[in-house]
C-alpha positions in Angstrom: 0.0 0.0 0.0 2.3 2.7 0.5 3.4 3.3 -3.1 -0.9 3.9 -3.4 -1.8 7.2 -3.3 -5.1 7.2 -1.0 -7.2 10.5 -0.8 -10.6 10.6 1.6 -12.7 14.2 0.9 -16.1 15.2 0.5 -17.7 14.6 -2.4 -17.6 17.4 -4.7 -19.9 17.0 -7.7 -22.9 15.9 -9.2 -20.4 13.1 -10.6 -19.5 11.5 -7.0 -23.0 11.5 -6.3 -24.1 9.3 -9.6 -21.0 7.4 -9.1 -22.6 6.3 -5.7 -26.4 6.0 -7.0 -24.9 3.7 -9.5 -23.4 1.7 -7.1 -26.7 0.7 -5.6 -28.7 0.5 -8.3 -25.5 -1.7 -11.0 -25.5 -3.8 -8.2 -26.5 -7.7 -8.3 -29.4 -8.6 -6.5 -27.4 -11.5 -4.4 -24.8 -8.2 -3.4 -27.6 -5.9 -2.3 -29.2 -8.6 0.0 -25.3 -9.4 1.3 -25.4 -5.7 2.2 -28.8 -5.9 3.7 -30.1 -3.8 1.0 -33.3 -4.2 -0.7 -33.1 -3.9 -4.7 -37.3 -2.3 -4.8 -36.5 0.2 -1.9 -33.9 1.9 -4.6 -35.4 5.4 -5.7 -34.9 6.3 -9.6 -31.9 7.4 -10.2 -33.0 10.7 -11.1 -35.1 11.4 -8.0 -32.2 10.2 -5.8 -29.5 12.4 -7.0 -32.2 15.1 -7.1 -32.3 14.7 -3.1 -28.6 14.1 -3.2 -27.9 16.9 -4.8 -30.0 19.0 -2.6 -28.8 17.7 1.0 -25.2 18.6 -0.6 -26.2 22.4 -0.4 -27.3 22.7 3.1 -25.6 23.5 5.8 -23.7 20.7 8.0 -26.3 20.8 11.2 -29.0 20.5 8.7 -27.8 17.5 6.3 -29.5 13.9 6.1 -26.3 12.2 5.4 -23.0 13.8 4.1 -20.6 11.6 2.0 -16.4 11.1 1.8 -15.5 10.1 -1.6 -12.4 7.1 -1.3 -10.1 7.9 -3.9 -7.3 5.3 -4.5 -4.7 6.6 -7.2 -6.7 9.1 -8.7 -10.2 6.9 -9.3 -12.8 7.1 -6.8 -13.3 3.5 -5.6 -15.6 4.0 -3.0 -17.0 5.7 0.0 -18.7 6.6 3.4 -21.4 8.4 4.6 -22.9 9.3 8.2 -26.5 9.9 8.9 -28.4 10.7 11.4 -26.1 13.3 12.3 -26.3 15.4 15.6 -23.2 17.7 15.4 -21.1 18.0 18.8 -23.4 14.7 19.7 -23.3 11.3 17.3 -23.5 9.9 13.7 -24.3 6.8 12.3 -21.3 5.6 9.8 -21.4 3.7 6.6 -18.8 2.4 4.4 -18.5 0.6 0.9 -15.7 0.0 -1.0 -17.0 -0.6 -4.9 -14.1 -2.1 -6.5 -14.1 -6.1 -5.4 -10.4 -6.7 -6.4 -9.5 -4.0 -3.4 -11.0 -5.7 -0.8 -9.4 -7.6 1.9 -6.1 -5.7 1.0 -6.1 -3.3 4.0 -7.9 0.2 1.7 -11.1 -0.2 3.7 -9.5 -0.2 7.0 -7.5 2.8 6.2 -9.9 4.5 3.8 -12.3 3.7 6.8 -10.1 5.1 9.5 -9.6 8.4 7.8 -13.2 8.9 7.2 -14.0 8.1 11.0 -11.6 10.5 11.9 -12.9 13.4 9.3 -16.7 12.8 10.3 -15.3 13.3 14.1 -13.6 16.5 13.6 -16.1 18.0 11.2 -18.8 17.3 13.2 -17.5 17.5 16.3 -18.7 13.7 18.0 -18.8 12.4 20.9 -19.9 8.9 19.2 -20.2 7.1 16.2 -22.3 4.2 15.5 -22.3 1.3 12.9 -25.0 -0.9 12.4 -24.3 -3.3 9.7 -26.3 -6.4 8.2 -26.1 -8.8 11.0 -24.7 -11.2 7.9 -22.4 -9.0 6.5 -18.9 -10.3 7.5 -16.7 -7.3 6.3 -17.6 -4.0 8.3 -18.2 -6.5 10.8 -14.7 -7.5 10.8 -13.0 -4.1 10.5 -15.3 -2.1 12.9 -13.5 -3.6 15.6 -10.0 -3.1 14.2 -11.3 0.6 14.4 -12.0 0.8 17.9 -15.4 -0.3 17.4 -17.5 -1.8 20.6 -19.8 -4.3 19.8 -23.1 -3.2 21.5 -25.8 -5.9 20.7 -27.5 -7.8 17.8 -31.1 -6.9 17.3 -33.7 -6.6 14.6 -34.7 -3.2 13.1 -35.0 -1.4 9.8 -31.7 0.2 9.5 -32.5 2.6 6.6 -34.8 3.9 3.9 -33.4 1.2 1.3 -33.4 -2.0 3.6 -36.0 -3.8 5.4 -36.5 -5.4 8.5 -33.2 -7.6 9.1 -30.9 -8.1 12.3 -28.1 -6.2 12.3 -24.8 -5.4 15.0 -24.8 -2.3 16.1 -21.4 -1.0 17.4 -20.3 2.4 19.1 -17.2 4.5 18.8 -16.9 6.7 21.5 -13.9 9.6 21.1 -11.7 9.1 17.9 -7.7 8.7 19.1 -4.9 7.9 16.4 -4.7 4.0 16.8 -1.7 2.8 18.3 -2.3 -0.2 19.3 -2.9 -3.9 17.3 -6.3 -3.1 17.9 -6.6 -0.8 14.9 -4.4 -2.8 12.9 
């Protein structure tokens, strides 16, 4: 990794944004449900970059979710988002990494470690939470290499694209550059 040049910033245009929609909606039916995702919650294309487009104008206390595009040598390969956003309180942190022959080669954890730490900073958290598909094995495999606590296992409906489905939902509390093996 370190001859990779690895960037983590806001999305930036309207481009970033259909990047993501496309994403979701490309996507295989088998991957969606592997994310806890549910293919006929998907808005159209055009009506969710629409709202996309629109939440990216507001100001940061007033944002549905704001999104960090991961760059990986000059091609955006991914991202994160929060949600439910309280500034100076707690947000709720998501992650994908789009390009399959990236995973389980260490970007997530460090794409995912910078964007923990921006969403901190930015706006200004006490806590972060991260409640992924019960059945999803990678974020729940590197949210505890971030300093991720589990909390419990419990079914709810997550978000406006998923359905009812058990999920894990972890905290952060504090953000602190990792030292330890923990983070590694």
């Amino acid at each position: 990794m370190t001859s990779e040049k690895l960037e983590v910033r806001p999305f930036c245009s309207a481009a970033e944004y259909e990047a993501m929609v496309d994403y979701f909606l490309l996507a295989g039916d088998a991957f969606l449900r592997g994310m806890g995702v549910d293919k006929n919650r998907l808005p159209p294309k055009d009506k969710w970059l629409r709202e996309l487009l629109a939440d990216h104008e507001v100001a940061d206390d007033k944002k549905d979710r704001f999104y960090l595009a991961w760059i990986h040598n000059g091609q955006q390969v991914g991202h994160s988002s929060v949600n439910k956003i309280r500034v100076g309180e707690e947000a709720y942190f998501h992650l994908h990494l789009w390009r399959p022959h990236l995973r389980k080669a260490g970007l997530g954890t460090e794409f995912s470690k910078r964007s923990v730490r921006f969403y901190f900073e930015r706006f200004r958290l006490k806590r972060l939470f991260s409640e992924p598909f019960a059945d999803n094995p990678a974020p729940n495999k590197l949210l505890p290499k971030l300093g991720f606590k589990f909390i419990k296992r419990y079914s709810t409906v997550p978000g406006t694209i998923s359905g009812e489905q058990e999920v894990n939902r972890y905290v952060l509390v504090g953000f602190a550059e990792c030292s330890s093996d923990e983070c590694r």
